[in-house]
C-alpha positions as CSV (number, residue, x, y, z in Angstrom):
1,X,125.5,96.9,102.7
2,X,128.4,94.8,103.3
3,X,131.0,97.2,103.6
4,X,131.1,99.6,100.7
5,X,129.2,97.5,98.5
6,X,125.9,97.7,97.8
7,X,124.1,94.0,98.4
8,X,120.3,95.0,98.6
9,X,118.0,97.6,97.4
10,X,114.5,98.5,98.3
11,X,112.3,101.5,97.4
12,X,109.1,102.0,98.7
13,X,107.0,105.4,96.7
14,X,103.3,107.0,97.1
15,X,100.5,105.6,95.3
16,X,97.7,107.2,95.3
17,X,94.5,104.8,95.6
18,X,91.5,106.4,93.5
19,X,88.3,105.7,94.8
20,X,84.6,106.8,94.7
21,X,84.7,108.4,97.9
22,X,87.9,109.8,97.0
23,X,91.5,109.0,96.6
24,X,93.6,107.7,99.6
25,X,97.8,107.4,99.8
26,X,99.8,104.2,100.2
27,X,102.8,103.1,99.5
28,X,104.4,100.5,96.5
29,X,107.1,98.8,97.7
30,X,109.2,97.7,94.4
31,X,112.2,97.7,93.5
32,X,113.6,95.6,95.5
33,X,116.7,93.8,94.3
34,X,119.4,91.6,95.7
35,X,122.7,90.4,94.3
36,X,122.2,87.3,92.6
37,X,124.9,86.0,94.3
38,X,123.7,87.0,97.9
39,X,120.4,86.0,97.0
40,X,118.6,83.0,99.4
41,X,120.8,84.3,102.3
42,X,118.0,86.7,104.0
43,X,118.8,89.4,102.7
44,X,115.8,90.7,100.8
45,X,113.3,89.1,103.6
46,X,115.6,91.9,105.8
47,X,114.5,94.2,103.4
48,X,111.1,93.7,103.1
49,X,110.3,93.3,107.0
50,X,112.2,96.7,108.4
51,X,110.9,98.3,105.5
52,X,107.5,97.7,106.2
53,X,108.1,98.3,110.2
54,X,109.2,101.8,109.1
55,X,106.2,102.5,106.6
56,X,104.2,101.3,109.2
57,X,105.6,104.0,111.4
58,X,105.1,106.7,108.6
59,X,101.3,105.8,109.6
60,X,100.4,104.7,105.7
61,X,97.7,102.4,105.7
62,X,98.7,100.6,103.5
63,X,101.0,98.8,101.2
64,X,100.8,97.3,97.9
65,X,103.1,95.9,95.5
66,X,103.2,94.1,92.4
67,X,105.4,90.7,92.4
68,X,105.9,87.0,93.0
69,X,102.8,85.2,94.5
70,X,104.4,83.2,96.5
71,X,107.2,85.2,97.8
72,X,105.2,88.2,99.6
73,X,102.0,86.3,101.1
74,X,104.8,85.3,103.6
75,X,105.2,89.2,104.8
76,X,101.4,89.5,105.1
77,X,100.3,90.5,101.9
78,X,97.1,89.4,99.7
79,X,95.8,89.8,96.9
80,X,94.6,93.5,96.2
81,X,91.3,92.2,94.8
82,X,90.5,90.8,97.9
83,X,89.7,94.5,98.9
84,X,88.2,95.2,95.3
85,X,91.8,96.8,94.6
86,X,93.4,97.0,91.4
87,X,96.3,97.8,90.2
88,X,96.8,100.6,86.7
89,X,99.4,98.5,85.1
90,X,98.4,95.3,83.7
91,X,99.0,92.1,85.5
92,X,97.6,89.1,87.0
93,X,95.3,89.4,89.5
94,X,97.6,86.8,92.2
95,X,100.4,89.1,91.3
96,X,99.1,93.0,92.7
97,X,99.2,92.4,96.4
98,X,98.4,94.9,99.7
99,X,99.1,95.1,103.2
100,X,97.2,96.9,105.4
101,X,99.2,98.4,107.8
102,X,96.4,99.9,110.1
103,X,93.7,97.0,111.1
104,X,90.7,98.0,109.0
105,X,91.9,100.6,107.2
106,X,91.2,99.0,103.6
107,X,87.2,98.7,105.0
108,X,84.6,99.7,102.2
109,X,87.9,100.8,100.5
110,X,88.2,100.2,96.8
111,X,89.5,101.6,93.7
112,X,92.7,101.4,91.3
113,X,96.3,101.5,92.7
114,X,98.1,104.3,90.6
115,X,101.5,105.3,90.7
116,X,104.3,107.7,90.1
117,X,104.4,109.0,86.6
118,X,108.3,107.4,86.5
119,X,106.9,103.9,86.5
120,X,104.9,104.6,83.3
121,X,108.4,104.2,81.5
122,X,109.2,101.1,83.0
């Protein structure tokens, strides 16, 4: 915010990660937009850190999202695949990225990310 007006906007949902041994919650983080003309200012790096410092408190495992390859690497995030991750919607494979947020808890974890029903109109 900058006063009343809205500058940034993040949303971070459940996704539910299906695997063999069962299905596992995390969080997407996406949306996230900033006002074109407040972008490059910090704003959405703001965003993106205390976000993640307060899904990291929810005690999620993890985070994944799906976005610009070399944007979120710099917040921790790799490629899903990495993990034998995938993502439901079709994308590259740079571009669907997790975070663990608990050391280890992607181990002999993997599966396909899927979320909300809401996205599937997107």
């Amino acid at each position: 915010m900058d006063g009343d007006r809205v500058v940034g906007h993040i949303l971070f949902s459940l996704v539910v990660v299906e695997t063999q041994a069962g299905p596992f919650d995390a969080l997407g983080l996406g949306p996230m937009a900033v006002l074109p003309e407040r972008q490059r200012g910090g704003i959405g790096s703001k965003l993106v850190t205390t976000g993640l410092t307060q899904c990291t408190a929810l005690d999620y495992p993890a985070v994944v999202v799906l976005g610009h390859p070399d944007y979120y690497p710099g917040f921790g995030f790799v490629p899903a695949h990495r993990f034998g991750i995938t993502c439901e919607f079709p994308s590259p494979p740079e571009a669907f990225m997790i975070r663990e947020l608990q050391a280890g808890a992607l181990a002999g974890k993997s599966g396909i990310a899927k979320y909300h029903a809401a996205f599937d109109a997107v």
